[in-house]
C-alpha positions in Angstrom: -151.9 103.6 -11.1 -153.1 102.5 -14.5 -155.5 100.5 -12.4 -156.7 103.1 -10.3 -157.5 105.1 -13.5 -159.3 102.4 -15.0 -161.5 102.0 -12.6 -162.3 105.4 -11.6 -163.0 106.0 -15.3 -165.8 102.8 -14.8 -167.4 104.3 -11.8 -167.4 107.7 -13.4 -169.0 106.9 -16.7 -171.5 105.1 -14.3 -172.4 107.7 -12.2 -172.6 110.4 -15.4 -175.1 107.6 -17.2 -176.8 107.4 -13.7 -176.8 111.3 -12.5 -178.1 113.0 -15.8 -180.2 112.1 -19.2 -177.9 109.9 -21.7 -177.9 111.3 -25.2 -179.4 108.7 -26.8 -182.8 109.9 -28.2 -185.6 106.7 -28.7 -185.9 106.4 -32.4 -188.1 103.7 -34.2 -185.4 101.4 -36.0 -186.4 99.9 -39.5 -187.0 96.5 -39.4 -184.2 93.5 -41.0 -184.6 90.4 -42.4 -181.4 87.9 -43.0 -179.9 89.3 -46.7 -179.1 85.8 -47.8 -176.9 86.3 -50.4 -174.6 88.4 -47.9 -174.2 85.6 -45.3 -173.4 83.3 -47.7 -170.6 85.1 -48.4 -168.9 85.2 -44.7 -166.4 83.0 -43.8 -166.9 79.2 -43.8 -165.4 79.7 -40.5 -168.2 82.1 -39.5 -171.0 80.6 -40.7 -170.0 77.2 -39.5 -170.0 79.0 -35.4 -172.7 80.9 -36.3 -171.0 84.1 -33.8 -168.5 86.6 -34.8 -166.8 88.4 -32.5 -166.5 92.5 -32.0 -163.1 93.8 -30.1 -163.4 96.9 -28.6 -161.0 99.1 -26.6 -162.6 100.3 -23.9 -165.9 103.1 -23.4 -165.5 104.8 -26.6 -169.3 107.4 -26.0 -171.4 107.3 -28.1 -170.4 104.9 -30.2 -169.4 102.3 -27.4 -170.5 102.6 -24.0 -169.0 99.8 -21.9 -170.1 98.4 -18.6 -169.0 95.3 -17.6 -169.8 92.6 -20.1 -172.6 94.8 -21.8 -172.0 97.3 -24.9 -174.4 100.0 -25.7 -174.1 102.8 -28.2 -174.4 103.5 -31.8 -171.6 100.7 -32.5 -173.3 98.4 -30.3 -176.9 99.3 -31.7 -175.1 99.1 -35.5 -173.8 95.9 -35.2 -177.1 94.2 -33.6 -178.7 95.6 -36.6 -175.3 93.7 -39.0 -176.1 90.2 -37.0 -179.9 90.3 -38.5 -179.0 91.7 -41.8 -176.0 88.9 -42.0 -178.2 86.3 -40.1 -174.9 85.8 -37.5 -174.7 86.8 -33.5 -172.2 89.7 -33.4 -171.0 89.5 -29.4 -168.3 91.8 -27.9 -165.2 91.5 -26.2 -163.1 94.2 -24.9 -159.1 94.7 -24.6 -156.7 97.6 -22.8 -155.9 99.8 -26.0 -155.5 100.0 -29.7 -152.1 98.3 -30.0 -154.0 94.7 -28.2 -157.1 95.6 -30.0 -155.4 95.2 -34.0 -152.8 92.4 -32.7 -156.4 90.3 -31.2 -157.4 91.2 -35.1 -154.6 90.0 -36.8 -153.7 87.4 -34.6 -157.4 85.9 -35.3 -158.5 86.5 -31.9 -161.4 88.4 -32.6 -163.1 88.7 -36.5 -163.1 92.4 -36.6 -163.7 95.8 -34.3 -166.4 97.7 -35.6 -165.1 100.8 -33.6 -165.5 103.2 -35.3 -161.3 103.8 -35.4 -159.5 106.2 -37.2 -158.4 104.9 -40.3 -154.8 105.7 -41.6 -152.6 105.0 -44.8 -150.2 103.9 -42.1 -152.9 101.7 -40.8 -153.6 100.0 -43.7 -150.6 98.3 -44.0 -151.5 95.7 -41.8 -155.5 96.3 -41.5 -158.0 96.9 -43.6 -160.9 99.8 -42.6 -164.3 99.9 -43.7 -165.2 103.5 -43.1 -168.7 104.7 -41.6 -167.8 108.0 -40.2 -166.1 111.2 -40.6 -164.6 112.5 -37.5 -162.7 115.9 -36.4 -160.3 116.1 -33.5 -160.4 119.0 -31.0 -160.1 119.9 -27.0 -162.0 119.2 -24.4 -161.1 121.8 -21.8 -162.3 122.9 -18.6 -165.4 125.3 -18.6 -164.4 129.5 -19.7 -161.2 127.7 -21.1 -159.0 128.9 -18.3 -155.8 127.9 -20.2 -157.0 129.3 -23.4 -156.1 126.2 -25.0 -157.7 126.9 -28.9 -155.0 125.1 -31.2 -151.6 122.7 -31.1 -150.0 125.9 -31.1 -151.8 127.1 -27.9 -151.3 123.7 -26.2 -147.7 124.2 -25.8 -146.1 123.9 -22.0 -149.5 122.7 -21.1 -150.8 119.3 -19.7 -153.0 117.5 -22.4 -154.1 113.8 -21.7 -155.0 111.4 -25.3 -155.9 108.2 -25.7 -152.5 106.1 -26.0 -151.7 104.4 -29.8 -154.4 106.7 -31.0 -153.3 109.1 -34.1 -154.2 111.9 -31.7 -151.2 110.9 -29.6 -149.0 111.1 -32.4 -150.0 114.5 -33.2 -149.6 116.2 -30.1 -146.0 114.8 -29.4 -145.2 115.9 -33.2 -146.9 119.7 -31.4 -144.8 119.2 -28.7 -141.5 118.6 -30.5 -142.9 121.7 -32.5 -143.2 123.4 -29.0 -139.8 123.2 -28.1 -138.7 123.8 -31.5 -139.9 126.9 -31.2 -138.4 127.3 -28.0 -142.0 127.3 -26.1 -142.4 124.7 -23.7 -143.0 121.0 -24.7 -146.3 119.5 -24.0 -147.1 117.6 -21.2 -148.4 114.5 -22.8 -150.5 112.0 -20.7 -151.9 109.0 -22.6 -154.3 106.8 -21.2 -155.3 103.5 -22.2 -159.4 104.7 -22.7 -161.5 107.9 -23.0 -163.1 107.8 -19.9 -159.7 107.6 -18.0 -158.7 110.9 -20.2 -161.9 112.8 -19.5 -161.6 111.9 -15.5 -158.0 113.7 -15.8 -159.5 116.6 -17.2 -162.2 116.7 -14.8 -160.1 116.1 -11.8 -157.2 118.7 -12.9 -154.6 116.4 -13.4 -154.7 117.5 -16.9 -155.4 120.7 -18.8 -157.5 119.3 -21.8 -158.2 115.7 -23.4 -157.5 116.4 -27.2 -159.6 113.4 -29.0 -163.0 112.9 -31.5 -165.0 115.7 -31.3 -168.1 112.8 -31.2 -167.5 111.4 -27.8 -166.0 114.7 -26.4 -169.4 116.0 -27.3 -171.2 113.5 -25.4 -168.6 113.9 -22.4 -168.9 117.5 -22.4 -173.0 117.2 -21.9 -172.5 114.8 -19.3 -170.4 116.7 -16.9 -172.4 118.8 -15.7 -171.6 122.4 -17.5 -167.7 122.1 -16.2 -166.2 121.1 -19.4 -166.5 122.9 -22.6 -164.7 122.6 -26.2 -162.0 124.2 -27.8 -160.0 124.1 -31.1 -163.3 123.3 -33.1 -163.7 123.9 -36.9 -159.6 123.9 -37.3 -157.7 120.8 -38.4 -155.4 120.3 -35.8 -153.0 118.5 -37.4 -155.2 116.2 -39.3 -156.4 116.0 -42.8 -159.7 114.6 -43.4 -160.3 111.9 -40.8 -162.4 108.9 -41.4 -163.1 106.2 -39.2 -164.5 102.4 -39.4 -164.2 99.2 -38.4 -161.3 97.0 -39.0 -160.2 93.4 -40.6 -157.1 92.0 -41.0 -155.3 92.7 -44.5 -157.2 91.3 -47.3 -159.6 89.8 -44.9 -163.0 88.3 -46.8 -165.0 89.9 -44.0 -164.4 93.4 -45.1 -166.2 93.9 -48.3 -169.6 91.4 -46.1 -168.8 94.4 -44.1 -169.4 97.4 -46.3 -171.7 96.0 -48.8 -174.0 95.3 -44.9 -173.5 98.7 -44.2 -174.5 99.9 -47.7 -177.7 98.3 -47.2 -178.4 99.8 -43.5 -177.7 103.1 -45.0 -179.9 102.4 -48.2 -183.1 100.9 -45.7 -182.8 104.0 -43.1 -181.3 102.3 -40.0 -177.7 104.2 -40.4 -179.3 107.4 -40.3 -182.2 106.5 -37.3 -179.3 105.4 -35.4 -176.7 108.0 -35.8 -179.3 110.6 -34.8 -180.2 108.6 -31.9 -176.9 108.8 -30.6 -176.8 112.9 -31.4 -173.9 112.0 -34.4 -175.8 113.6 -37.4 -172.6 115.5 -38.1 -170.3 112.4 -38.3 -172.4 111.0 -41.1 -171.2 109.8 -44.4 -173.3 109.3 -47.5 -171.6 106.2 -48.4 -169.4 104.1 -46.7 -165.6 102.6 -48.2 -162.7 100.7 -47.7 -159.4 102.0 -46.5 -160.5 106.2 -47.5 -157.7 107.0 -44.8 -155.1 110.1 -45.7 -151.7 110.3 -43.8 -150.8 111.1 -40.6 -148.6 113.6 -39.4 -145.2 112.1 -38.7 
């Protein structure tokens, strides 16, 4: 079944790219040079291979669009413009979910995931983040919101598909033991190993809502056609302020390379062109840092 969901998800996300405008608006990038004093200061490992590699988790729009062996997307465009600032070829490899994604990390599988993934005290035990986003977590829901799904509260006794080992996951069984707490029914929690997967249950009414980042919801929600809408916007939903980033293993040389590269595309105007490309003005930061994460519900 997982399969079949996979899949479907693929040819989905193909046909949406295919059947209507993508978001991504042409923007003149600044152009980068090789910052030598910041490759010299990767890995001997690194520079000795010349390649790092990028471990993703699946179509994550618009930050990472994946088809086949090809990424696009603001990651994808953010870390092409990393490999000339660091004088390295960034290349991309992707796993099934968040769980493989950090143990290919820490295992030294892959050098980092640039994400951008939510970035948690919990989180940091074992990984380090370098944070390049701020993100909010809300419902996407099918057009006139016919469940009137507008809070955790509001979700209760009703089908909502996450992304599985995502924090959202976390907090919407927390909701649903709330739920029946309350003596309301408990949530119907489907979690699926990508967001295209979640957004295809949605869209095929095998779930009520996908709760998730309001950034790719966005961009899934203009893609389908004016039958999806969202819900629960402008409330926290369980979460405190959520940043997001890529990710190293603990105490991993490659993460302060990392922010001090992303200081200098936000410093030379290439952050900015491409977050606005990608229509994610709202998620920007004004300077990026390591491990900002707050706690997540229990």
């Amino acid at each position: 079944m997982r399969m079949m969901n996979r899949m479907s998800a693929s040819l989905l996300v193909g046909a949406l790219l295919c059947a209507t405008p993508v978001l991504a608006q042409e923007a003149a990038l600044p152009e980068i040079t090789m910052d030598q004093a910041l490759h010299d200061r990767l890995p001997d490992a690194v520079k000795s291979k010349g390649r790092m590699v990028s471990v993703n988790n699946g179509s994550f729009p618009p930050y990472e669009i994946v088809e086949g062996d090809r990424m696009s997307g603001a990651s994808a465009d953010m870390t092409d413009a990393l490999g000339q600032l660091l004088g390295i070829e960034i290349g991309h490899a992707t796993v099934g979910g968040l769980p493989a994604l950090l143990t290919g990390i820490n295992g030294g599988r892959y050098d980092f995931a640039f994400g951008p993934i939510g970035d948690f005290e919990s989180r940091e035990e074992a990984n380090d983040f370098v944070d390049w986003v701020q993100e909010f977590v809300v419902f996407a829901v099918h057009k006139g919101n016919p469940k009137e799904i507008t809070s955790l509260e509001t979700a209760c006794g009703k089908r909502i598909a996450v992304m599985a080992g995502g924090s959202a996951e976390r907090v919407i069984n927390k909701a649903s033991d709330d739920c029946a707490a309350a003596g309301k029914p408990a949530i119907t929690v489907q979690s699926f190993t990508d967001q295209p997967s979640s957004i295809l249950a949605v869209r095929s009414n095998r779930a009520d809502a996908f709760f998730s980042s309001q950034a790719p919801l966005t961009y899934f929600v203009a893609q389908a056609n004016g039958q999806l809408e969202l819900a629960g916007i402008g409330q926290k939903n369980g979460f405190e302020d959520l940043y997001q980033g890529a990710v190293v293993s603990k105490g991993s040389p490659l993460g302060p390379v990392l922010l001090d590269g992303v200081k200098e595309l936000m410093a030379n105007g290439t952050y900015a062109a491409i977050m606005k490309k990608w229509g994610l003005e709202n998620n920007m930061i004004a300077e990026p840092g390591i491990n900002l994460g707050g706690v997540i519900p229990k």
